[in-house]
Biopython code that builds the backbone (N, CA, C, O; Angstrom):
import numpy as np
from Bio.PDB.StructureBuilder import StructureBuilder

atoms = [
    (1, "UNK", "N", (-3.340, -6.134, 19.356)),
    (1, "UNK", "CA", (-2.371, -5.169, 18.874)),
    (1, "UNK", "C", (-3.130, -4.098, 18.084)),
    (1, "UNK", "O", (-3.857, -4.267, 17.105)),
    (2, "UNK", "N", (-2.806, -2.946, 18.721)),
    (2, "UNK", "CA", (-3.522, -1.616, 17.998)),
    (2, "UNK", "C", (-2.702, -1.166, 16.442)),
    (2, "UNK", "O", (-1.493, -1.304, 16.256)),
    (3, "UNK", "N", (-3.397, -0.773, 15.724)),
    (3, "UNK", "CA", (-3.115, -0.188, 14.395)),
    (3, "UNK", "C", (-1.925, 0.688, 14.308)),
    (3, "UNK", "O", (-1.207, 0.830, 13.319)),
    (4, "UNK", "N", (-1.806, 1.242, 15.432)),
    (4, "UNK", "CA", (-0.515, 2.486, 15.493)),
    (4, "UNK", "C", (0.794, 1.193, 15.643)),
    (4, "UNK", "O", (1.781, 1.273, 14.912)),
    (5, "UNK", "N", (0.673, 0.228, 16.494)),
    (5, "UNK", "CA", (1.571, -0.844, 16.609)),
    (5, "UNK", "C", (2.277, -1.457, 15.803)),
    (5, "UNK", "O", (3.472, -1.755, 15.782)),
    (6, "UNK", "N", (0.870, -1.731, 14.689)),
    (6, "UNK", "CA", (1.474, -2.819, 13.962)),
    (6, "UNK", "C", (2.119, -1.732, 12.864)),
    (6, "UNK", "O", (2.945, -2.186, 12.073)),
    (7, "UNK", "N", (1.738, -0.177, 12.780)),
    (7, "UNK", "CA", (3.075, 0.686, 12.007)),
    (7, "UNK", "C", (4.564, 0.447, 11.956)),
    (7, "UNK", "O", (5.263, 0.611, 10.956)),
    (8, "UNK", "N", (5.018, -0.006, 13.281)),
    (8, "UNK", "CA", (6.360, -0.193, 13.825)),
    (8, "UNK", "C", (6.971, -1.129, 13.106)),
    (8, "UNK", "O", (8.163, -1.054, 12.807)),
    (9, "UNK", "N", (6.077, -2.243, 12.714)),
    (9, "UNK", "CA", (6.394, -3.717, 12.484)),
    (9, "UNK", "C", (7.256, -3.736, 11.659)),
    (9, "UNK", "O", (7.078, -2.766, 10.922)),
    (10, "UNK", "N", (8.689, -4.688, 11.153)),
    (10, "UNK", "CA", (9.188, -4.645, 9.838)),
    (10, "UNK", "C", (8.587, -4.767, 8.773)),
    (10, "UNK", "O", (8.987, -4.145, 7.789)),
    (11, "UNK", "N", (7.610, -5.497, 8.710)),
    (11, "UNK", "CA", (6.859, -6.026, 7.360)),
    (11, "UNK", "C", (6.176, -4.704, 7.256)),
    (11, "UNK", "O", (6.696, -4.170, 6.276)),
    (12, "UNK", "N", (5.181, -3.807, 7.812)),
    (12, "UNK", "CA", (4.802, -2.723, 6.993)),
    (12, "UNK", "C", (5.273, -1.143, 6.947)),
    (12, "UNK", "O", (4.803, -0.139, 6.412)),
    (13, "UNK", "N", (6.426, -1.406, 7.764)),
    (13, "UNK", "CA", (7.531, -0.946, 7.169)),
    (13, "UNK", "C", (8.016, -0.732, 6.045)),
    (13, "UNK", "O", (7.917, 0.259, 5.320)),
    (14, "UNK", "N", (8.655, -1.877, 5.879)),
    (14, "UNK", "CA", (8.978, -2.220, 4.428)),
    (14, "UNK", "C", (7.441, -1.865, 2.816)),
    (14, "UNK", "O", (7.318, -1.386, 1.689)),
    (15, "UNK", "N", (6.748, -2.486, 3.816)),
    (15, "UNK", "CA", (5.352, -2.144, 2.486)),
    (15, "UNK", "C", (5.437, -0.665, 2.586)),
    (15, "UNK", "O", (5.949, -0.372, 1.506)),
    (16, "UNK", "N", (5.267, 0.305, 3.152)),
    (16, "UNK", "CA", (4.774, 1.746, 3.469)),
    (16, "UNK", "C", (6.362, 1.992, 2.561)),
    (16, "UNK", "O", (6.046, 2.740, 1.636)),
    (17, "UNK", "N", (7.616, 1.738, 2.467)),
    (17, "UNK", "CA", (8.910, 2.496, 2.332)),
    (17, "UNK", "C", (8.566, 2.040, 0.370)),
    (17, "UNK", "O", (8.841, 2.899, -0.468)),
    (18, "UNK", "N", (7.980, 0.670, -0.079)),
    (18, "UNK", "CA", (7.383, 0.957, -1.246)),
    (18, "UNK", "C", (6.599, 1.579, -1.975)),
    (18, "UNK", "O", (6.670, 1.987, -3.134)),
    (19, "UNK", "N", (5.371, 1.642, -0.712)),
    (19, "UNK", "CA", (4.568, 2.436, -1.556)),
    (19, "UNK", "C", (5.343, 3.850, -1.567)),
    (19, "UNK", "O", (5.805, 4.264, -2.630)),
    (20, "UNK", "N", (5.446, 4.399, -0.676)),
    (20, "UNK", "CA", (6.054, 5.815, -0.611)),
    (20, "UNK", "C", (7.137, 5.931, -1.503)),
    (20, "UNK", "O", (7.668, 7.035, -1.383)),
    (21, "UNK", "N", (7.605, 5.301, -2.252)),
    (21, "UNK", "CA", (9.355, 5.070, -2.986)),
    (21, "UNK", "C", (8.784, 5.338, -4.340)),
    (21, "UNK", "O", (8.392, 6.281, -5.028)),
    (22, "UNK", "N", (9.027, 3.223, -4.405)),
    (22, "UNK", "CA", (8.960, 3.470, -5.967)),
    (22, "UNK", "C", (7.692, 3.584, -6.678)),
    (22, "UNK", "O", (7.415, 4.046, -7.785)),
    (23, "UNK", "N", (6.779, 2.877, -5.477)),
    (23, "UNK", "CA", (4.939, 2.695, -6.186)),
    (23, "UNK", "C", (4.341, 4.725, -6.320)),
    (23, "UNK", "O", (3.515, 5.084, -7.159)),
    (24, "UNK", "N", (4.942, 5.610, -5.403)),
    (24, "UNK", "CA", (4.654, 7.029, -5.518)),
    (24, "UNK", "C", (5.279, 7.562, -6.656)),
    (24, "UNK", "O", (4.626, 8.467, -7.178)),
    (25, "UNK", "N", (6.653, 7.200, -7.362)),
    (25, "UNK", "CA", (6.612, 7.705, -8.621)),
    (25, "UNK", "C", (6.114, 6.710, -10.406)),
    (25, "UNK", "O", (6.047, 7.139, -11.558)),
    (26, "UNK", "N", (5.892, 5.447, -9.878)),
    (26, "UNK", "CA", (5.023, 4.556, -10.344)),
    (26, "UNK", "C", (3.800, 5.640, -10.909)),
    (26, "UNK", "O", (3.777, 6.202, -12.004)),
    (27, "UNK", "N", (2.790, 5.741, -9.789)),
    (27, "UNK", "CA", (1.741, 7.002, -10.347)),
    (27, "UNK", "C", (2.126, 8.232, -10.312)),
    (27, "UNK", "O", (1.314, 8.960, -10.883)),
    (28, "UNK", "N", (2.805, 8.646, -9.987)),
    (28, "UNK", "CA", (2.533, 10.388, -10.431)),
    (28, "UNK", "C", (3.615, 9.859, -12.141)),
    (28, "UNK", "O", (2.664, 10.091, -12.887)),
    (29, "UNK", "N", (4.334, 9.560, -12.773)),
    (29, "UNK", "CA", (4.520, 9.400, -13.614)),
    (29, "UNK", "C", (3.408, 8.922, -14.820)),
    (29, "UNK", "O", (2.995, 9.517, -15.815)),
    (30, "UNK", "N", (3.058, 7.274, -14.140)),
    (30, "UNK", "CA", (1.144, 7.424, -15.257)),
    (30, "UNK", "C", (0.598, 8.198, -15.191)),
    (30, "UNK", "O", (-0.019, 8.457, -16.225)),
    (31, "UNK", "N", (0.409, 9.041, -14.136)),
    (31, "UNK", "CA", (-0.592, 10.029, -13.890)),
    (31, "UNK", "C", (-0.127, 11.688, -15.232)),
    (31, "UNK", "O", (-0.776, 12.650, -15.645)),
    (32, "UNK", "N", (1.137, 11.237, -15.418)),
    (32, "UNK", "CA", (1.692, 12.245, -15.957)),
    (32, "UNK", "C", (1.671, 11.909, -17.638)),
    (32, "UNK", "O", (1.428, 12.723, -18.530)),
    (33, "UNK", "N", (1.874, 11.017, -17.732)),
    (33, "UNK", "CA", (1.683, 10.513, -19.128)),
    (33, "UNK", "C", (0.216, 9.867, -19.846)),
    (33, "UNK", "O", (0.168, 9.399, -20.983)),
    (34, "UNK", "N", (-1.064, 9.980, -18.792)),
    (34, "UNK", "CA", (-2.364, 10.048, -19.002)),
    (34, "UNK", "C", (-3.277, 9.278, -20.034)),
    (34, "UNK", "O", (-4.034, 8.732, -19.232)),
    (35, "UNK", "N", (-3.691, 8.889, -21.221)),
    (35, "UNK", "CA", (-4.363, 8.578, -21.439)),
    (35, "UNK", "C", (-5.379, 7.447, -20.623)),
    (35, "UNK", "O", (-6.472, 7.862, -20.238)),
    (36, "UNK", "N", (-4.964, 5.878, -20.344)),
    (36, "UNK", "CA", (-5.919, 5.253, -19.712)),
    (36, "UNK", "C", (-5.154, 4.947, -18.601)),
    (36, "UNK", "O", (-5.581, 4.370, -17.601)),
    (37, "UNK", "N", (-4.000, 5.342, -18.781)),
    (37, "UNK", "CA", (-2.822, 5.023, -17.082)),
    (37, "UNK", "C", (-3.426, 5.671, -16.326)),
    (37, "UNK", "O", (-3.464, 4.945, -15.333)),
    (38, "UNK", "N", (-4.466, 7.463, -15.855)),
    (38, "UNK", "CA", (-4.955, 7.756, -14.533)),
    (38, "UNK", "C", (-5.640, 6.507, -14.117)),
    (38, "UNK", "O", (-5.542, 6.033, -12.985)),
    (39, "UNK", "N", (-6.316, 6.013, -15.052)),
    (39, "UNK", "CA", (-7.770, 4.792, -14.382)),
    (39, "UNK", "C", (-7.295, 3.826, -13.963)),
    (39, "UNK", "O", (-7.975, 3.268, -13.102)),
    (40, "UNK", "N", (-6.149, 3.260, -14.279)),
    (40, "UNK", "CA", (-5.518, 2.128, -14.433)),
    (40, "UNK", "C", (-5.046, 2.011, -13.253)),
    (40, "UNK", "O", (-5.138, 1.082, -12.450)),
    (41, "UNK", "N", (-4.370, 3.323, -13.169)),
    (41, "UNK", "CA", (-3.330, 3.698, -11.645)),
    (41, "UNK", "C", (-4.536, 3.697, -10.450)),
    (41, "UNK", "O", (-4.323, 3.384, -9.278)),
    (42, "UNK", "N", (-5.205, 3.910, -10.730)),
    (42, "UNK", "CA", (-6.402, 4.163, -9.008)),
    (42, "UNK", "C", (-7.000, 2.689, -8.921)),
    (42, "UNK", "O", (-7.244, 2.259, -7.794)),
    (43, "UNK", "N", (-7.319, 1.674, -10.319)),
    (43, "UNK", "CA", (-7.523, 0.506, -9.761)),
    (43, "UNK", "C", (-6.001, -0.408, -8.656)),
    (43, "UNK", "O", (-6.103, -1.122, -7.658)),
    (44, "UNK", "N", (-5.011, -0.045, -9.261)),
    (44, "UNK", "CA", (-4.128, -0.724, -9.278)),
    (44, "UNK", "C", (-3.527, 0.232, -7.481)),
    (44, "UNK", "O", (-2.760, -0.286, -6.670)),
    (45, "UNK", "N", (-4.007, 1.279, -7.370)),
    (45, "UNK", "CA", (-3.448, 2.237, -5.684)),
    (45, "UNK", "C", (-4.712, 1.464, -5.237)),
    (45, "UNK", "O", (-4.498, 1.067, -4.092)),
    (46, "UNK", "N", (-6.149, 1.021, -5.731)),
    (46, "UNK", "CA", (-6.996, 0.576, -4.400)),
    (46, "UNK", "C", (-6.266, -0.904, -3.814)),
    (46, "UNK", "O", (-5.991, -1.179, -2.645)),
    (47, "UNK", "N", (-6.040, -1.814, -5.159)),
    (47, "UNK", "CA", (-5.641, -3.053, -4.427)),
    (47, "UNK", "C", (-4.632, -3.191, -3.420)),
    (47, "UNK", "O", (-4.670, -4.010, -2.501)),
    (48, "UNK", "N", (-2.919, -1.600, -3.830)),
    (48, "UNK", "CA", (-2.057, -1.538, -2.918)),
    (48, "UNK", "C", (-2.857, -1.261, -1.648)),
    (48, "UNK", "O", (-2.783, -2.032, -0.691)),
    (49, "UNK", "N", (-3.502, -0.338, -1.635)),
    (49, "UNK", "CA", (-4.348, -0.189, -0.107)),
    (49, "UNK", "C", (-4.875, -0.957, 0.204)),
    (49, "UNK", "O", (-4.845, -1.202, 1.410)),
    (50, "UNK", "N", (-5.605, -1.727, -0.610)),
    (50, "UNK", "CA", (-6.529, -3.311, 0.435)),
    (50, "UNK", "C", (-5.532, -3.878, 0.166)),
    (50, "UNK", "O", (-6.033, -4.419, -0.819)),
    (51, "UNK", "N", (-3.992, -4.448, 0.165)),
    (51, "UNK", "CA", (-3.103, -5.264, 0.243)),
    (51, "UNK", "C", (-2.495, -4.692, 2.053)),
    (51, "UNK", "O", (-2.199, -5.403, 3.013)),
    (52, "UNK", "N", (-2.497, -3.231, 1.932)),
    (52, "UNK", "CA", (-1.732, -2.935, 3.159)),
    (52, "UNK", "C", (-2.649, -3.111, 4.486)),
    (52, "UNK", "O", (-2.225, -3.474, 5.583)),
    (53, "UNK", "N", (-4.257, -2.714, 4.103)),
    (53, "UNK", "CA", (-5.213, -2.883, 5.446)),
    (53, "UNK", "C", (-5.366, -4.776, 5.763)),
    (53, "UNK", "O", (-5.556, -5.253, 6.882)),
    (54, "UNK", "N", (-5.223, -5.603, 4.457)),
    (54, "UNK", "CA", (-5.055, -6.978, 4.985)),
    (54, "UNK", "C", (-3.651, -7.290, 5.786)),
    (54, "UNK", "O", (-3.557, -8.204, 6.605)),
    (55, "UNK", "N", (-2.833, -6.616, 5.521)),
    (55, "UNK", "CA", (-1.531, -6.894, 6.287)),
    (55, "UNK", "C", (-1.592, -6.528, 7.856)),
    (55, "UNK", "O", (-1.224, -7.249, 8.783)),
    (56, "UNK", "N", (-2.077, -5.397, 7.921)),
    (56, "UNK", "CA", (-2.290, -4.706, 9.482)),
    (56, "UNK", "C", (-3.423, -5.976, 10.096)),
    (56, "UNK", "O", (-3.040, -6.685, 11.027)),
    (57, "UNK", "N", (-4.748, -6.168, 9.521)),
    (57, "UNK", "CA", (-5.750, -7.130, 10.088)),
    (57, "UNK", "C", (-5.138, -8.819, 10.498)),
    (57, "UNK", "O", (-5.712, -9.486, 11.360)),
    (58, "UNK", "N", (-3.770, -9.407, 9.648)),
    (58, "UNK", "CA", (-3.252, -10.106, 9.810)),
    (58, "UNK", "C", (-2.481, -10.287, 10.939)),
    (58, "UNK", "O", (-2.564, -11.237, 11.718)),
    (59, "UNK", "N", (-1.460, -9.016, 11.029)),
    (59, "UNK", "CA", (-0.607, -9.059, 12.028)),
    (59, "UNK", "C", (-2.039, -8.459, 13.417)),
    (59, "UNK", "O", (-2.028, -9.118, 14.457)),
    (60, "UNK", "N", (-2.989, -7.431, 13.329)),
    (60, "UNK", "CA", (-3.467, -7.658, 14.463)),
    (60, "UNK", "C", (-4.376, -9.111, 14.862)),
    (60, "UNK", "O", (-5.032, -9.026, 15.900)),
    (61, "UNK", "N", (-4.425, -9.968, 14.366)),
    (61, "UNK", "CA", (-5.315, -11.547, 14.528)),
    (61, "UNK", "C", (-4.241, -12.308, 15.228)),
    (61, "UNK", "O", (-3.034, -12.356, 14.991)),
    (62, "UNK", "N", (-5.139, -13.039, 16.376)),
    (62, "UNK", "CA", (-4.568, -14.052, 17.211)),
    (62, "UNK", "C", (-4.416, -15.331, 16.057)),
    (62, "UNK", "O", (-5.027, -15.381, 14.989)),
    (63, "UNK", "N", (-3.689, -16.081, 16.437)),
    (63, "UNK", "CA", (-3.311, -17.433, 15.722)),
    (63, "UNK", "C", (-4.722, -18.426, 16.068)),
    (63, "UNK", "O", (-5.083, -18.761, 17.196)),
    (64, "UNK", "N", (-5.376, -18.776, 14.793)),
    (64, "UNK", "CA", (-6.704, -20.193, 15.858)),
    (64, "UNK", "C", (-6.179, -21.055, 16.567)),
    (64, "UNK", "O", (-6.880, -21.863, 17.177)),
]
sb = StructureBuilder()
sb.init_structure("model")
sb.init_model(0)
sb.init_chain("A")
sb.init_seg("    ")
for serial, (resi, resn, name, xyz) in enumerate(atoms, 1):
    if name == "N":
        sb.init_residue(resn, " ", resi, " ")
    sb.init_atom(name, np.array(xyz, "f"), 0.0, 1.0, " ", f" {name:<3s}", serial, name[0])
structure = sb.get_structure()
């Protein structure tokens, strides 16, 4: 299953309609109120992104 595929899927669906929702005003709000929330917010957007590329690598993996 190709990467564009597993877009369709419900499950990252649903992840992509969070991040884009509530996790997008999540940071631009820290981002807006600044002192150690910018740094905080980019550790905390890398793990959402390596949470969403393990989800796609999951759903593209055959079962052992």
């Amino acid at each position: 299953m190709d990467v564009h595929a597993t877009d369709n899927l419900p499950v990252l669906r649903d992840y992509n309609t969070i991040i884009n929702g509530v996790f997008s005003s999540f940071v631009a709000l820290s981002r807006k109120i600044g002192g150690e929330l910018p740094t905080m917010i980019d550790h905390v957007t890398c793990l959402f992104d390596a949470q969403q590329k393990f989800i796609q690598k999951a759903l593209q993996s055959k079962k052992p």
